[in-house]
Structures are given as structure tokens and as C-alpha cells.
N, C-alpha and C positions, 0 to 999 in steps of 0.2 A: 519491765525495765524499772529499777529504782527510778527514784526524781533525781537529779543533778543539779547541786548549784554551783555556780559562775563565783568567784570570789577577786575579783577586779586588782590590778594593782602589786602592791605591797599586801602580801596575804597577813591579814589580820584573822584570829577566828577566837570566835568568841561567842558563849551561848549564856544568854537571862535564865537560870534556872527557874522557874516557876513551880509554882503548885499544881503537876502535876504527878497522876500515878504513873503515867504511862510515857515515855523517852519513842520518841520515834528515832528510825535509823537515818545518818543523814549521809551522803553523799557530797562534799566540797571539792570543786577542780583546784589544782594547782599549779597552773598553765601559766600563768604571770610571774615576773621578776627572773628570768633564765637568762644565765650566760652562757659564753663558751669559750674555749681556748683550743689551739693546740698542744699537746701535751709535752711539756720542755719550753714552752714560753710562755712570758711574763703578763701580755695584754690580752683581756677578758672581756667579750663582743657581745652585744646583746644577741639573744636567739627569742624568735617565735617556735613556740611549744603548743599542738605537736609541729613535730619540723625535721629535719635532719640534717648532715654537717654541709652537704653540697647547697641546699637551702639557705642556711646562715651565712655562708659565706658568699654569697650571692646578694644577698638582703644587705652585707654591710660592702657592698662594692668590692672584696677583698678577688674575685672571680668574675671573669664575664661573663652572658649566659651560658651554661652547658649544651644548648641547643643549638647552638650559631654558629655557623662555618664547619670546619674542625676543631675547634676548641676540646671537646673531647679528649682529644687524643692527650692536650699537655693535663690534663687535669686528673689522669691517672694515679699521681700523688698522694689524694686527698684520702684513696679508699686504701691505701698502704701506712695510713698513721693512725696513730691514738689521738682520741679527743677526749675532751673533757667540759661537762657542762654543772653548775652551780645554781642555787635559788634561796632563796630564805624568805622565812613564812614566821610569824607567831604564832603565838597560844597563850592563853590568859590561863588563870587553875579553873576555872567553871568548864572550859573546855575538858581540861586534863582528866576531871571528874566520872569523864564516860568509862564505862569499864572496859570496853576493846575498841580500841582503836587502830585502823590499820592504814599503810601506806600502798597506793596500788598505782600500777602502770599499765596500761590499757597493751601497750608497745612498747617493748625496748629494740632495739636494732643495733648489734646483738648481743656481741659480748658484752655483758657490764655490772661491774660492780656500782652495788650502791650504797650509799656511808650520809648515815644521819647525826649530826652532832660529833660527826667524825669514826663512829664506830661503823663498821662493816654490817649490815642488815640483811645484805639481798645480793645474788650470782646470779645472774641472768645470762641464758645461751640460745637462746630459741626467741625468733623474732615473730613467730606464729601464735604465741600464749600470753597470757595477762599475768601479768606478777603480784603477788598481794602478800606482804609482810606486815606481823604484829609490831607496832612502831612504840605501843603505848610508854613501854620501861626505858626507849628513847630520846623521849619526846620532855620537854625542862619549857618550864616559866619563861614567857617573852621570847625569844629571840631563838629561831631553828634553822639550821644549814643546812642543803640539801646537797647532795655534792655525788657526779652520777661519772664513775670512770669508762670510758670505752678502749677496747681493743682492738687492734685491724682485724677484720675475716682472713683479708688476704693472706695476713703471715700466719694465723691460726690455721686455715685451713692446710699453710704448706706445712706448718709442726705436725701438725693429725697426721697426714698424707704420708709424710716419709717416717710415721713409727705403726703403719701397716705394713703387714705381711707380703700386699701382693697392692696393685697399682687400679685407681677407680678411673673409667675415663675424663671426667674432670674432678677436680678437687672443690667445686661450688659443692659436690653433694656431702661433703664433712658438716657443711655448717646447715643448720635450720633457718634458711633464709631465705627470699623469695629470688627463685636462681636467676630471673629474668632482667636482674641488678647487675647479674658479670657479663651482659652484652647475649643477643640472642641472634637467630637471621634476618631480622627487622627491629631492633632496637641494638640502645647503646651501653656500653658498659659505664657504669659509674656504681659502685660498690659503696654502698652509704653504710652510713650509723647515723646514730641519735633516737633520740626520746620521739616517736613516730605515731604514737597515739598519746591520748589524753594522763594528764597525772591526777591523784585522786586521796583525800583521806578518806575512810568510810568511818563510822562510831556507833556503836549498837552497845547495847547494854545487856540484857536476861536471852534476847532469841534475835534471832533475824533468818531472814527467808532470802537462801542465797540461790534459786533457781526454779523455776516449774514449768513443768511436762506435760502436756496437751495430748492427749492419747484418745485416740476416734476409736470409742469398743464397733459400734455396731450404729447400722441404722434400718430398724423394723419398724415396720406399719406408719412410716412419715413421721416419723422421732428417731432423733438421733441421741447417740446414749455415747457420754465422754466420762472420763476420770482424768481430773488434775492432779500429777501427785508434786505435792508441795515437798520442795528439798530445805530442810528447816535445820540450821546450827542453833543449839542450845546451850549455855553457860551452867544449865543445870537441869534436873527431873524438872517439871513443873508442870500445871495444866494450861491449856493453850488453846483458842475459839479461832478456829480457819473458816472464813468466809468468802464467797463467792457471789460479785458482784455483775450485773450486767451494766456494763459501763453508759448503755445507750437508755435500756429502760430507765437502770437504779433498781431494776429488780433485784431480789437477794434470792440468786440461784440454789445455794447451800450454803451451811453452816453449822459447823458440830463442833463439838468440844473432844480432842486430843491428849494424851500424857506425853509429854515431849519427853525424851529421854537427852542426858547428854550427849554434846557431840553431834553432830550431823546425822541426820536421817530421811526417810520419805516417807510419808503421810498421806495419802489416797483419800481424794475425795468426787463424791462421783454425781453429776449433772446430766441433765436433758435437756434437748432444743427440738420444738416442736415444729412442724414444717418446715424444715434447715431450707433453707436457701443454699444451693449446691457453689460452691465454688469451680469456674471454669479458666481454662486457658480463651486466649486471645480470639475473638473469630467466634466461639463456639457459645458462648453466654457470658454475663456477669461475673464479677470479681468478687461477689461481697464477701465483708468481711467482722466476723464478731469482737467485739470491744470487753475484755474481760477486765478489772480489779480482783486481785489476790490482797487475804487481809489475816496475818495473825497479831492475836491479842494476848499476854499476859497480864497479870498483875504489874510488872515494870517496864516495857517494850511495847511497841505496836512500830510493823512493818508494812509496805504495802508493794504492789509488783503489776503492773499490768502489761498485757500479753493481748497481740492479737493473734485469734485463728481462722481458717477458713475451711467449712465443711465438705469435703470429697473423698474418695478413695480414689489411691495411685497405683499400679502393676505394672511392673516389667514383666512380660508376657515372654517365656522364651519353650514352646515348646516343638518337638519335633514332628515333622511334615514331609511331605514328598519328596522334597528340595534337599532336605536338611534343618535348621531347626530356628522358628521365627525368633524377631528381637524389636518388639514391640512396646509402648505402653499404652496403657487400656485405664483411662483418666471418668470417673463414674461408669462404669461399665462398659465403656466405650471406645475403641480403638483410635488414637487419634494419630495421623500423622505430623511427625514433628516437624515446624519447618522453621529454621533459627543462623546460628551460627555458633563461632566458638569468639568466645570473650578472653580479651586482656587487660592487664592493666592499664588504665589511664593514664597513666602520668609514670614515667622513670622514679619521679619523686614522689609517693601516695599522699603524703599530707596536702596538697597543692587540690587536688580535683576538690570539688566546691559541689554545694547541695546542688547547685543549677547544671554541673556537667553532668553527672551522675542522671537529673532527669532529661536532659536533652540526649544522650545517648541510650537510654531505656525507653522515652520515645522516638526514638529512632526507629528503634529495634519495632515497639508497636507499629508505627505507618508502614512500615515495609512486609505487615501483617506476621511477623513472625511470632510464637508461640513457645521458644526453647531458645535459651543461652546455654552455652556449655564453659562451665568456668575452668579454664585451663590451666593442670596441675605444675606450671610454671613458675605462675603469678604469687600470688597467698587468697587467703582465705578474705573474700571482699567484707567491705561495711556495713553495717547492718543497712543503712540506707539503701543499696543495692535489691538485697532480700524483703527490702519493705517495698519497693516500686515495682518490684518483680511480682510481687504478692497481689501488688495496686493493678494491675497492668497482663495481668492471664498470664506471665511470659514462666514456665516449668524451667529450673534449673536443675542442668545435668553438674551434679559440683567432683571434681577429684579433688582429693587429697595433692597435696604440694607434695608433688615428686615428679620429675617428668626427664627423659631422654638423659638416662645415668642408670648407674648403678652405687648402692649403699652401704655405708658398712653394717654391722648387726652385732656390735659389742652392745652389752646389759646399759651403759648410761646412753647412749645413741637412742635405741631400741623404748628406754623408759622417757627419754625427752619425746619421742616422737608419739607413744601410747598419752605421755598427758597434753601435746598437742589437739591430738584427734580428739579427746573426753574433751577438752574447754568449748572447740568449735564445734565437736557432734550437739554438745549441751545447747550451745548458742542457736545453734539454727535450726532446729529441729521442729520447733514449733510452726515454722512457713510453710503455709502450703505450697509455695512456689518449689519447696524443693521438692524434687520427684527423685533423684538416685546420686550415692555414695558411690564416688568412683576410684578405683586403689590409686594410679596412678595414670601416667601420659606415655606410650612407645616405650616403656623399660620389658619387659616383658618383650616387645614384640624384637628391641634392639639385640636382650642375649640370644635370640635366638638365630637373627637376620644382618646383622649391624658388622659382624666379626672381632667384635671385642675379644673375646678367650684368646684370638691368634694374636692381634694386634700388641694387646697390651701382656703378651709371652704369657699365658696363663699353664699354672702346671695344673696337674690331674686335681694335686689337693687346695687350689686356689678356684676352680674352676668349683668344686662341692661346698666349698664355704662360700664363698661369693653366693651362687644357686641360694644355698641355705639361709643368709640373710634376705634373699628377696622373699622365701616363702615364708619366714618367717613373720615379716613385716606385711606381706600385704596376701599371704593366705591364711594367714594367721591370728596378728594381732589387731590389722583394723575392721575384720569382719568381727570379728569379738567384739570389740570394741561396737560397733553399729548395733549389734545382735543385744549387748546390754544396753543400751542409750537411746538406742532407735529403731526397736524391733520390726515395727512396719514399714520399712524405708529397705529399700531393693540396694544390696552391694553388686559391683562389678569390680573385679580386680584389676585388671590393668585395659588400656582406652589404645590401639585397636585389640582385638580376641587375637589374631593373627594379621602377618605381614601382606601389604599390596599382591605382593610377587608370587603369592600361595594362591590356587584354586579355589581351597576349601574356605579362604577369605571370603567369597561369595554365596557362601551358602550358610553360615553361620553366627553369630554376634554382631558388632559394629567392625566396621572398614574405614581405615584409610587410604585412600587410594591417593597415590602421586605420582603415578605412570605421567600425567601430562604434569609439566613442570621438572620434576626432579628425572623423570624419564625420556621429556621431551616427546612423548605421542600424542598425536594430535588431537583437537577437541575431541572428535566423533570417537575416540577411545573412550570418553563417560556415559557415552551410549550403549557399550558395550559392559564396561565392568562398573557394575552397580552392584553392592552387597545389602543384604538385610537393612543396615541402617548405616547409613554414610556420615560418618562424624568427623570426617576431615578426608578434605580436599580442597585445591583454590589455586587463583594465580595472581599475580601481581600486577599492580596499575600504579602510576604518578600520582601522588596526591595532587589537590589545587592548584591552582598556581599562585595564590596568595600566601598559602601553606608554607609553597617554597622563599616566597618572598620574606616571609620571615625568620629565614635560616640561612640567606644567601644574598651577597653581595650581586648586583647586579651582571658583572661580570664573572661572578660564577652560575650562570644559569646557564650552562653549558654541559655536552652527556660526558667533555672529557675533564671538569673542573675536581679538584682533588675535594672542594669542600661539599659538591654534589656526591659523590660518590663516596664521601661518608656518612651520606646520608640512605645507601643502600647497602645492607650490610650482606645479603645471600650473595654469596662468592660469584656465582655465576647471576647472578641477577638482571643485569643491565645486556649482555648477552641473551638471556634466553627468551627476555621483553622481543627486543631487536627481532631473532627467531621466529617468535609465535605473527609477531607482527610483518613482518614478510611473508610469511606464509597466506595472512589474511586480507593485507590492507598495502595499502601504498602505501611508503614510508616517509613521511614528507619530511624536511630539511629544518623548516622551524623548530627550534625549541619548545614556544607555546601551543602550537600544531604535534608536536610531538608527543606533548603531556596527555593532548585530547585523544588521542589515537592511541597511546596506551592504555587510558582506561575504556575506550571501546575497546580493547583487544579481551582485557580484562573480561568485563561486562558479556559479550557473546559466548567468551568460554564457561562461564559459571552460570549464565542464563542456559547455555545448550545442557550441563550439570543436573542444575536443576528439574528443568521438563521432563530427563528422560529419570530421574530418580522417581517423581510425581507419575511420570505414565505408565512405571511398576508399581505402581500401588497393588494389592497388598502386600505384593514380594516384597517388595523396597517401604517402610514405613517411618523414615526421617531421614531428613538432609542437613548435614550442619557443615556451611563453607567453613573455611578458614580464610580469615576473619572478619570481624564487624569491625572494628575500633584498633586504634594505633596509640602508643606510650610516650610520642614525638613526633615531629614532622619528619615522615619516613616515604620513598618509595617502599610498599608494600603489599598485603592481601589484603588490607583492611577495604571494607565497602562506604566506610565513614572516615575521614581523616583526622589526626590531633586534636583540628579546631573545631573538631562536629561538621566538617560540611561534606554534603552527599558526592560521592562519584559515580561515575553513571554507571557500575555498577548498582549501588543501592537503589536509583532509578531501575533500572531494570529487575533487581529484587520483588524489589515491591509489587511490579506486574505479574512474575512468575511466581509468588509466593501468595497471590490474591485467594480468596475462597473459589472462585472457578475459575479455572486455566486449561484453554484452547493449545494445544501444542499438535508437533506436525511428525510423522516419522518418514522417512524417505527410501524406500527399499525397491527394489528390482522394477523403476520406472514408473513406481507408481508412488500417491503420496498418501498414506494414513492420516485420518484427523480423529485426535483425540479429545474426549473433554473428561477432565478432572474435578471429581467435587470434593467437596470438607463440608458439605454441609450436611446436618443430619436429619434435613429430611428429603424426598425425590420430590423434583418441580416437572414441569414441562417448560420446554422455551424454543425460541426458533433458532436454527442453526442455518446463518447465513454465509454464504461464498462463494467467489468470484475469483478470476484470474485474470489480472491487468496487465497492460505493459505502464511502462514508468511515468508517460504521456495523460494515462487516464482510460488509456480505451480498453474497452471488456470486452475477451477471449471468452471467457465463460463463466456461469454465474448456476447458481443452484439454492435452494432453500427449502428447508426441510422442516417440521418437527419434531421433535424427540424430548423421549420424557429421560431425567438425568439423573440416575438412581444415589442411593443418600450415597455420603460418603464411599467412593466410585472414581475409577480409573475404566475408561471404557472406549472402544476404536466405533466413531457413529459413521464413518464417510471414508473409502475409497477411492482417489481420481488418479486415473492414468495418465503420464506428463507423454504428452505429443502434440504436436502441431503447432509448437511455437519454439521459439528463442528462449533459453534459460540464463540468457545474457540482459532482459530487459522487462522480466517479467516478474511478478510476484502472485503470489495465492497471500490471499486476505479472508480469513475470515470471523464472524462475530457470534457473539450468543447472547438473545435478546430474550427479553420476558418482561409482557407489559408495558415494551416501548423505551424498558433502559437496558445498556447494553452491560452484561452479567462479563463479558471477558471479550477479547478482541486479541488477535497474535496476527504477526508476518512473517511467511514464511518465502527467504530465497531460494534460488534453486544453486545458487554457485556463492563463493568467498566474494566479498564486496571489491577486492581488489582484480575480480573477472569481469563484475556489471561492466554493462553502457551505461554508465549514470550520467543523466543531461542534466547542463545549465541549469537549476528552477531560481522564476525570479519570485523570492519572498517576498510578501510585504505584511506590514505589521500595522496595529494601529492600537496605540495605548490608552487605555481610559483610567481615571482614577477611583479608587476605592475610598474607604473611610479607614481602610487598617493599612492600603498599601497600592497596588497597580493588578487591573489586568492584562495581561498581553493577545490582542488577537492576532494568529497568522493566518494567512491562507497563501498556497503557490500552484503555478501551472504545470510544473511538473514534479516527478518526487524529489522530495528532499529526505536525504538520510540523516539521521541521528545530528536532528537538530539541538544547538548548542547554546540554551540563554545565559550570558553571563552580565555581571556589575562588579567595577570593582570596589565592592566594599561587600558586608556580611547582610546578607536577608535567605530569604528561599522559594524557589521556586517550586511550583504543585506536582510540575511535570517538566521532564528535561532531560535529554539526548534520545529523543523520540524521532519515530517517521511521518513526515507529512504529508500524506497523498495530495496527488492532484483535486482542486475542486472542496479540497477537504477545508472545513473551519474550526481552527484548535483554540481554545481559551484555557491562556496559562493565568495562576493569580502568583503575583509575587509580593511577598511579606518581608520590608525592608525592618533592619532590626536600630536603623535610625530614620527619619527623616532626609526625603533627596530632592534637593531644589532644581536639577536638571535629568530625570531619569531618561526621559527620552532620549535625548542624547548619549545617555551613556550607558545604554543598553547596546551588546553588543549579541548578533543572530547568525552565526554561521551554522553552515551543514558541512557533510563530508566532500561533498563537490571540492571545498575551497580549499581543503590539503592536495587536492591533485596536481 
């Protein structure tokens, strides 16, 4: 990454020529002095840059939140008009003197012309790509205008839309935007513009090094053998000294001397690292990572570039087998199963999410032991922050291309926007080890097939061949070319599922979505049944917090039939199919804040029951990714994590079933299987303890065994036939110990919790103080189910919506994220009992 400077204020720039030979390339933001307007009137509003219109208008009071109540809805407005934003910057002639100077925008969003000193510079249409225009023969002594026009999407896309041939099921997919802006099944529509990423002059003189490419040849006999090939723009032939630093030694890896030709090129240069330290995902080893400096020299120029990488090889593993044909990755030689989720975007508004959300939601993702994000081709192409934590943090991304649940058109300027898309972001990321695969797109592929679009939207025979021919064009086509030249070692998939839920052969081949429970309404124990190769989406819905809610609703709208709650769920049937799943499992209590809790247990046991049985196909089944980790707003949603980062008791129960060993239970013709699951890559022995209680404490039966737990392993160790008791009061408990710490521990019932005799239990608790925060002890007489710790205010608990057996003593630590002068008090401990 070039350096970047901060230029404060009223942009002044200005550079002390000096004695010397060599001009290095400089980097200036120009993020300060922005206005804005609507376009057709007179008054001109400050704006923070990056930002966008819903942002500024917000920041100058002119809007209430977009977030609160229904607001939403009147603020439709804002994404049907033109805006306009302005700045002015100097330059002195010592500036002027550089011989290219260019103007860049990290982000436009979307349509926008832009006019420097009043002349026309730059057309911008694509909110995915970085824009860089030669400014220099623009650019005059003192005083520069910057002056940045937008156009609605909204009216653009309906101009595109009605001079096609034949009809797209929505019109978001005319524009290169991030679609999950025109309103989604858990978010909100607000159709932004604005300047979205960073503004920038660049200045280089004879050469600059405008990208490099980290390429892992091989790695023999404990040396790893790389080539960087440096991508170098020249102002002229010249000779040129590329050198390779190690940023941690100061070692000088390499260094040769070049003929740069004009114009842009790539330059190979080729290095070795002697006992590489392998880069791993989460759970499985270390993350390290090498610190490189990139350094060309001429006669007039010196550039510099640094790049982190990390040492491994990646493989999507797909080949054919008894079943039909595996869909694996095999991360240093080694098959790993994936356990993650699918990711969205942070925030409706992207400039907003802040270094610290970014790492409290990527660790997240780490405590909950997961290993794979899958960037969902909804959203856009995330920050590099993202790819840096993900790299920091073992977590493998699955990334798609921005395309998802549409269809596109495939005229020559659509087609060449979208191929230089793909080249800016294949260039940018490619160097992360976190990423593990290029994905065409999200459900398009699986929707012509499944969806009934051809009938729907009247398709004739010759609407139906062109349409086809733009999807294969674009994503059998031009983004595997595109990867094949940019990113030869990095595994494409065309579109994210291979096939639909509702197909057989979905289970024996690529990745699946399966939505039979939810969008099908079958019950949990259907994902025990239909588990494919790699499950990349599935999941159910839960209330977020209740503080969550608190900050989008009026006190008297915390109700299931308030207009401004229920725009706060946007899947049509949503609030319905909660209600459903939730009768079916649980008593349905009458509270509101009772109500929130029992929805995300409902949540929680169906994507926990998910989970287990994808884990105890192991190697059949070799990744799991819910839908979702993270939410764009305070939403009832799938997400496992809410708005504000805080865990629902799904993520709680994530965490347990996505541990390195996991105890799970299968329940078949009266008898119970017990599974243990490993990820670890080597075999242990341990003991395998187990017992059948009732709810009371007393032991039906008990057994203990041990058994040795082979590496990375899905295995049935235990047997027990259910007879002789009540499945109304009983549970199987059992653990896996080794050396006296316990490796995994699951409960398993034998009926829906809304069938138990669940007695009274009286909790009692007793708080002690820490030095960073509280711990909480409980113990009770009889069970207590999915116990509930809350405060109202923001910290975390270690553990929570757990079972607390009789007799049992549990130590929670909670980490308040202020200081609490009465927490005692204001800790509150319910279980399931108290929704009865």
C-alpha cells in the first residue's frame, strides 16, 4: 500500500523542492472543506468525506435517524434526487511542477460526473471501482474547485430498464451498486449517493509502482520459493533498481536492475523464505504473517509499496466419489472443515462502520471458533481492514462477486464496467491469504432455473437465449478469465448454490442452500436429513436485543403489532413463521421481552440442531455456513450477532457447536447415538463420560468409557437404548474429558421443551469482583433451562443462555464496557421456567 497523507482543513499543498535526484510518489487525501446541496437549490451544507447524502443530511439535522421508527419510509425522497457536492483545495507552482498528477476517488456512488476548475474530468458509473483521472493540465496556481455532480440510480435504472428489450426481475441490477441499498429481507431501502470512499491527488514523476502480485511458486525441502511481480507505470524507457525488503529483518531479499519500458508493465522478481511458517486458519495453528517493502529507483523517482503475505496453499477439492462428487478445501495439505457463516454489510450507510466495529465483529466471528466468512454477493466488495483481520485472525474468505438473486443485462458498456470491476478488486485482494475462493455470484443461476422468472416476467423463446447468454457470458465467461489472468491460483465457482434446495442432486454435489425449514416451513429435524457436500446457506430468524430494539422504538411501540416494529422486519412472512416455529417448540409467552428471549432460543436450537448434524457428516458434509453473522441495522433477523455487536443466544450456542470437539447426539429407532467430532489434527485419547438424569439430579444411568478420538474425525463412540424412564423429565448428559479438563460437554432431550415437566429451580447467585469487571456464580436445585444473564447497559458475558444442572456450579465473568456502581442489583437471571 502507498503511504497516505492527511492534508487538514482548507487543502493547501505545497512541496520545498529540494536538492534532490530522486521525487518520491506522494499520496494527499482530500477529505476536508466538502459541501453539499440538493440539486436546484441555493443552500450548500457541510459534508464529512467519505459519507454519503443520507449521512449529511442527517449530520446537519435536515433528517431524523433513518433508523428510528418508520422513518424509512418518508425518506424515500432522498434516493430519487440529484445531489451535488463541492471543495476547494490549492496548489502553489512547486506543486504544479510534478509531472503526473492525478485526481482519484477511492468511491463514487454512482452516477457522477466530475468538474475540476469547471471542466468535465471524469463519468463515473460503477460504485465497486476506484476512479483516477490525469488532473495535471487542470490543475492553475492557488485556488481549485472541485465540484462532484450525482444522478439518482433510481431514475437511471428506470431509463436503462424501459430501453431493454425484455424485462429484469428487478431494475437494482442496471446500476453497479451495492443492491442491498434498494431494501433486502432484513434490511432497509435507502438508495444513497455520495463521495463513499476516500479523495486523493497522487504525483509521481519518471515511474511509479502502481500494484504487486505475491505469487507462492512452490515450496521444496523447507523453502518456500515466491515471485513478486511488480506492476510498474513508466513515463519513459529507463533503467530502474526493484528491491525487496523484509520489513521485520531489513533483510534485502532481492534486487536487480530492470529496463522499464513505457507505459505499464510487470517485472518479476523472485525470492525465498527459508523454514516458512505456514499460515493457518482459526483453531488449527498460527496466523503469521510476512512484512514485505517494495522499492523502485530511477534516476528521477523512487516509489515504495508494502504488502503483507502469508505462507500456505489453498484447494477447492471437488472430485468424484461414490456419492457423487466432493466440495472441499484442503488448506496445507489438509482437509479442513469449514465452520463460519455468511457476512453482510455493517451498516445501510458503509462510511459509518469504524475500525473498532469491523474488529469487534471479526472477533466475534473468532470466539465463536469459526474459520470462514462468506462475503455475500449482495453487499460490495468489503475494506481492506476486513481482509487485513481476516488474515490477522485464521478466518478463510469465501468472497462472490456483487451479483446476487437477479438477472443482468450483457450489452458491450454493462459487460466492460463489470470486467474492470472485477480487475481493480481481483488486483486488490489477491494478495490475502485469507482469501481462499472467487465466487461468480449469489442464487442467479440457481433462480433461472428454479425461481420462474422466464414465465413470470412473459419471456419469449428469443428473450429467454439472450438473457441465458448474458449470464454465461459474464460469469462463465468473463470473471473466470478474469481470475485465470490475475489470480491464477485461487479456485473460481460460478454461481453460490451449484443447484436448488428442492433438487436431489443438490445433495450430492457442490454447495447447498437449503431453506426447506424457514422459507418451507419443515421442521428442524429436516437438517438432519438434508445436508449437502457444503452448506452455504441456511438459517432462521431471532429478535435482536432488547436494547437493540430500544433504540429504534418508541416505548409503546415494543409491541408484535406496532407499524414501527414491523418495519423493522422486512421478510413478508417473518413475524408469522417466528410465531410457527415457536409453537411448535416452546410456549409462547404473552410478554414482549419474554418474547424476544424465546425467539432467539427458537432461533438458537434450530441452527444448533444444523449445525451438529452437518458436523456428524463429516467427511460427507465438509462446511457449514448459517445465514448470518451480522446485521446492516436494528433488524429482527438471521443474524447471530446484532447492529450493535451484541451476542444472541444463538452465537452462544454457535460457539459450543462450532468448538474444536463437539459431543452431539442422534436419536433413531429408540435408541440414542453419541457422536464425537474432531478438527483437531492429531488423535488423543480422553474419557467419555455419561449419565441419564431427571431434572431433580437423580441418576437413571451412568457409564464411562475411553476411547481414543481420531485426528480430524466424525465418529458414533456409544449406543444407549431409551427405556425405562420418562422423556418428559429426563435428559442424557454427556462430557469429554482429557487430563481432568473437559474437551466438549452437549444435552441432549428427548422431547420439544414446550413437552418437558420443567420444575421450579431456585437459582441463587453470588457476585464477586474482578479487576477488569464481575464474576457471576450460580448453582440450583433443580434444572434450569437456558439461563438468561442480562444488564441494562453494554458489556459481555463469557457464557449465556446455558443449562444449569442440579448440584452444578457455573462461573460466568462479565466484562462491563463502563464501570457499574450497583451491578448487583442490576443483574437480572431468568430461565425458561419464568415464560411459563
Amino acid at each position: 500500500m502507498h503511504k497516505l497523507f492527511k492534508i487538514p482543513y482548507l487543502i493547501l499543498i505545497t512541496f520545498s523542492l529540494i536538492a534532490c535526484i530522486r521525487q518520491p510518489v506522494q499520496n494527499l487525501e482530500l477529505n476536508q472543506n466538502w459541501q453539499f446541496k440538493q440539486t436546484g437549490t441555493e443552500d450548500w451544507l457541510p459534508a464529512n468525506i467519505p459519507g454519503c447524502i443520507h449521512t449529511a443530511l442527517f449530520d446537519n439535522g435536515i433528517i431524523n435517524d433513518p433508523f428510528f421508527g418508520d422513518n424509512e419510509q418518508n425518506l424515500q425522497w432522498i434516493g430519487k434526487t440529484d445531489w451535488e457536492y463541492k471543495s476547494v483545495f490549492f496548489a502553489n507552482d512547486e506543486f504544479l511542477e510534478s509531472k503526473h498528477i492525478e485526481l482519484g476517488f477511492a468511491g463514487l456512488d454512482t452516477y457522477a460526473k466530475v468538474y475540476l476548475n469547471d471542466s468535465l474530468i471524469l463519468t463515473a458509473n460503477n460504485m465497486f471501482r476506484k476512479w483516477d483521472v490525469d488532473c495535471k493540465n487542470y490543475l492553475i496556481t492557488g485556488k481549485n474547485e472541485l465540484f462532484v455532480k450525482f444522478e439518482s440510480p433510481v431514475t437511471k435504472d428506470s431509463l436503462k430498464a424501459a430501453s431493454l428489450p425484455y424485462k429484469l426481475p428487478d431494475n437494482r441490477a442496471i446500476t453497479r451498486k451495492a443492491p442491498y441499498q434498494y431494501g433486502w429481507d432484513w434490511g432497509p431501502k435507502f438508495v444513497t449517493q455520495g463521495i463513499w470512499k476516500p479523495v486523493y491527488l497522487r504525483t509521481w514523476n519518471d515511474a511509479r509502482i502502481k500494484n504487486i502480485q505475491v505469487v507462492q511458486d512452490s515450496i521444496i525441502n523447507e523453502t518456500a520459493w515466491l515471485t513478486s511481480n511488480f506492476e510498474i507505470e513508466s513515463s519513459k524507457e529507463q533503467d530502474c533498481f526493484l528491491t525487496l525488503i523484509d520489513e521485520d529483518s531489513r533483510e534485502i531479499k532481492n534486487k536487480i536492475r530492470v529496463r522499464l519500458n513505457k507505459g505499464t508493465h510487470l517485472y518479476p522478481i523472485t525470492f525465498s523464505i527459508e523454514n516458512p511458517q505456514l499460515w493457518w486458519t482459526n483453531g488449527l495453528g498460527d496466523q503469521h504473517l510476512y512484512k514485505f517493502k517494495y522499492r523502485i529507483q530511477t534516476n528521477g523517482s523512487i516509489d515504495e509499496y508494502s504488502e503483507r503475505i502469508g505462507i500456505r496453499t489453498i484447494e477447492l477439492v471437488q472430485e468424484p466419489d461414490s456419492i457423487g462428487e466432493s466440495f472441499y478445501f484442503k488448506l496445507n495439505g489438509v482437509p479442513v472443515f469449514m465452520k463460519g457463516a455468511n457476512y453482510i454489510p455493517q451498516d445501510n450507510f458503509p462510511s459509518r462502520v469504524s475500525e473498532k466495529k469491523y474488529r469487534q465483529t471479526i472477533q466475534s466471528a473468532v470466539d465463536a471458533n469459526m474459520n470462514m466468512l462468506r462475503v455475500w454477493g449482495g453487499g460490495f466488495y468489503e475494506n481492506d481492514i476486513f481482509y487485513d483481520l481476516c488474515d490477522e485472525n485464521g478466518i478463510l474468505v469465501w468472497q462472490d462477486f456483487m451479483f446476487a438473486c437477479n438477472l443482468y443485462p450483457g450489452d458491450e458498456a454493462f459487460v466492460e464496467n463489470v470486467k474492470q470491476e472485477a480487475i481493480q478488486n481481483v488486483k486488490r485482494l489477491r494478495n490475502h491469504p485469507s482469501l481462499g475462493l472467487w465466487c461468480g455470484n449469489n442464487e442467479v443461476d440457481e433462480a433461472w432455473f428454479n425461481w420462474g422468472w422466464q414465465k413470470s416476467l412473459c419471456y419469449s423463446k428469443e428473450d429467454s437465449i439472450e438473457v441465458r447468454s448474458n449470464y454465461l457470458k459474464i460469469f462463465e465467461s468473463l470473471l473466470p478469465e478474469v481470475i485465470s489472468e490475475f489470480d491464477q491460483r485461487r479456485a473460481y465457482w460460478p454461481s453460490s448454490p451449484k443447484q436448488g434446495w428442492g433438487h436431489e442432486q443438490a445433495l450430492y454435489s457442490g454447495d447447498m442452500h437449503y431453506w426447506g425449514v424457514w422459507w418451507g416451513e419443515e421442521p428442524f429435524e429436516m437438517y438432519e436429513e438434508k445436508i449437502g457436500r457444503f452448506m452455504s446457506e441456511y438459517g432462521f430468524q431471532g429478535f435482536p436485543d432488547l436494547r437493540t430494539l430500544d433504540s429504534c422504538l418508541l416505548p409503546e411501540d415494543k409491541n408484535l403489532q406496532s407499524q414501527a416494529l414491523l418495519n423493522h422486519q422486512k421478510h413478508p412472512r417473518g413475524m408469522e413463521l417466528i410465531r410457527t416455529y415457536m409453537d411448535r417448540e416452546f410456549d409462547v409467552p404473552d410478554k414482549f421481552e419474554e418474547y424476544i428471549y424465546v425467539s432467539q432460543l427458537v432461533q438458537a436450537y434450530g441452527i444448533k440442531t444444523a449445525i451438529e448434524a452437518h458436523r456428524r457428516a463429516k467427511p460427507y458434509c465438509m462446511g457449514t455456513l448459517y445465514w448470518q453473522l451480522n446485521d446492516c441495522w436494528p433488524v429482527i433477523s438471521w443474524s447471530s450477532v446484532d447492529y450493535y455487536n451484541r451476542w444472541k443466544a444463538l452465537h452462544y450456542f454457535v460457539k459450543n457447536a462450532y468448538d474444536e470437539f463437539l459431543i452431539s447426539f442422534e436419536e433413531k429407532n429408540d435408541s440414542v447415538k453419541v457422536f464425537v467430532v474432531s478438527d483437531k489434527l492429531q488423535s488423543i485419547n480422553a474419557e467419555l463420560e455419561m449419565k441419564i438424569i431427571d431434572f431433580k439430579g437423580e441418576e437413571y444411568w451412568s457409564d464411562k468409557q475411553i476411547i481414543t478420538i481420531d485426528s480430524n474425525s466424525s465418529n458414533i463412540y456409544f449406543k444407549k437404548e431409551i427405556n425405562g424412564f420418562s422423556k418428559k423429565d429426563h435428559l442424557f448428559l454427556a462430557k469429554l474429558v482429557s487430563n481432568g479438563k473437559i474437551l466438549a460437554s452437549n444435552i441432549y432431550y428427548f422431547l420439544p421443551v414446550r413437552d418437558l415437566q420443567l420444575p421450579e429451580p431456585n437459582i441463587q447467585k453470588e457476585i464477586i469482583k474482578t479487576e477488569k469487571g464481575y464474576q457471576i456464580v450460580l448453582k440450583t436445585d433443580k434444572l434450569a433451562m437456558n439461563v438468561f444473564l442480562s444488564v441494562d447497559r453494554d458489556g459481555f458475558f463469557s457464557v449465556n443462555y446455558f443449562d444449569l444442572l442440579p448440584g452444578e456450579v457455573k462461573r460466568i465473568t462479565y466484562i462491563p464496557d463502563k464501570e457499574i456502581d450497583s451491578f448487583e442489583s442490576e443483574i437480572k437471571v431468568v430461565s425458561i421456567f419464568d415464560t411459563l
